[in-house]
C-alpha positions in Angstrom: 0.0 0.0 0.0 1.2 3.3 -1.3 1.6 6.3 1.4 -1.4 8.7 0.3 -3.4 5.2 0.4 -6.1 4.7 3.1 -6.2 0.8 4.5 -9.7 -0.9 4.2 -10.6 -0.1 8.0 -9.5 3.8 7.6 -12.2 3.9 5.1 -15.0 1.8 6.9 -14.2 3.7 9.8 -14.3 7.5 8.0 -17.2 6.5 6.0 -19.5 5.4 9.2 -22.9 3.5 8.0 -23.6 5.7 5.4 -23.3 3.3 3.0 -20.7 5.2 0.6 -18.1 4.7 -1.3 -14.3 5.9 -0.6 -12.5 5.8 -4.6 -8.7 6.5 -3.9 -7.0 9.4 -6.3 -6.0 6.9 -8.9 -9.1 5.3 -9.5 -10.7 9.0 -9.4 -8.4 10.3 -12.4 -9.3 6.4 -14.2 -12.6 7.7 -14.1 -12.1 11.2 -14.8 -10.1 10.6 -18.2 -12.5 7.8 -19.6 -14.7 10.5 -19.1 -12.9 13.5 -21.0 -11.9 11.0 -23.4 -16.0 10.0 -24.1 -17.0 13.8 -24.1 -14.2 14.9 -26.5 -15.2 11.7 -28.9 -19.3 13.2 -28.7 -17.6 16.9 -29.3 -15.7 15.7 -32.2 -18.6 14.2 -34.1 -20.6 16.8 -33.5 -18.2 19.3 -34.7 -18.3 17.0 -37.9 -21.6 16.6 -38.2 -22.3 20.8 -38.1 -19.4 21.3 -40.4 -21.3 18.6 -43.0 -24.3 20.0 -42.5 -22.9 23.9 -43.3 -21.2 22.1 -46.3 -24.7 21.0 -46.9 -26.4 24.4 -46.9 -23.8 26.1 -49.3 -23.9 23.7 -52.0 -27.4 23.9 -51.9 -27.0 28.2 -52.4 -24.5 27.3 -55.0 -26.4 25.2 -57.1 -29.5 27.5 -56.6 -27.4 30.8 -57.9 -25.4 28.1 -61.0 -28.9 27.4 -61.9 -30.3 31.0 -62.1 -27.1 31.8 -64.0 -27.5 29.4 -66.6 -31.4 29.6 -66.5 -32.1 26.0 -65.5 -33.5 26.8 -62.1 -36.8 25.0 -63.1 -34.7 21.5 -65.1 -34.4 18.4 -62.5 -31.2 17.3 -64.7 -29.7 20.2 -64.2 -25.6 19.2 -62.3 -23.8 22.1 -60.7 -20.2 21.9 -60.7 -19.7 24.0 -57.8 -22.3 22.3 -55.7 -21.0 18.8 -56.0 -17.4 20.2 -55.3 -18.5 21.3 -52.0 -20.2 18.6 -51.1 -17.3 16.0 -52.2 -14.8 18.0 -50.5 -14.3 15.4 -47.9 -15.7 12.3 -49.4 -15.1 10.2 -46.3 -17.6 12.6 -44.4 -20.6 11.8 -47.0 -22.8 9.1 -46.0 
């Protein structure tokens, strides 16, 4: 047992019969980094998924304004260069 470690009675003993739990430090930072690590994995997919979605919205404005421009606003075959350039940018973020 390490010095800053309390021995099984030290923690019965400060913890009474309230039916708690004593973690020591290391098992507290275990804890704490699985948990950083899980938020920062939600906060990186996230910022992905906005950042598609933003992609998303502009190639729609392009492809409305290329369409105006060349007067096809109104033809369903109608493929705007621009529009799939933004939205290929990062393939491996299209599903």
């Amino acid at each position: 047992m390490s010095k800053g470690e309390l021995t099984d009675f030290q923690k019965r003993f400060l913890l009474g019969s309230q039916g708690q739990t004593l973690y020591t430090q290391k098992e507290f930072e275990e804890a704490l980094s699985q948990a950083k690590a899980e938020i920062m994995a939600v906060a990186i997919q996230t910022t992905k998924q906005a950042i598609f979605i933003e992609r998303q919205a502009c190639a729609e404005i392009a492809f409305e304004h290329e369409a105006k421009l060349a007067g096809k606003q109104d033809d369903p075959d109608f493929v705007s260069p621009l529009a799939n350039e933004i939205l290929n940018r990062i393939p491996s973020q299209r599903q």
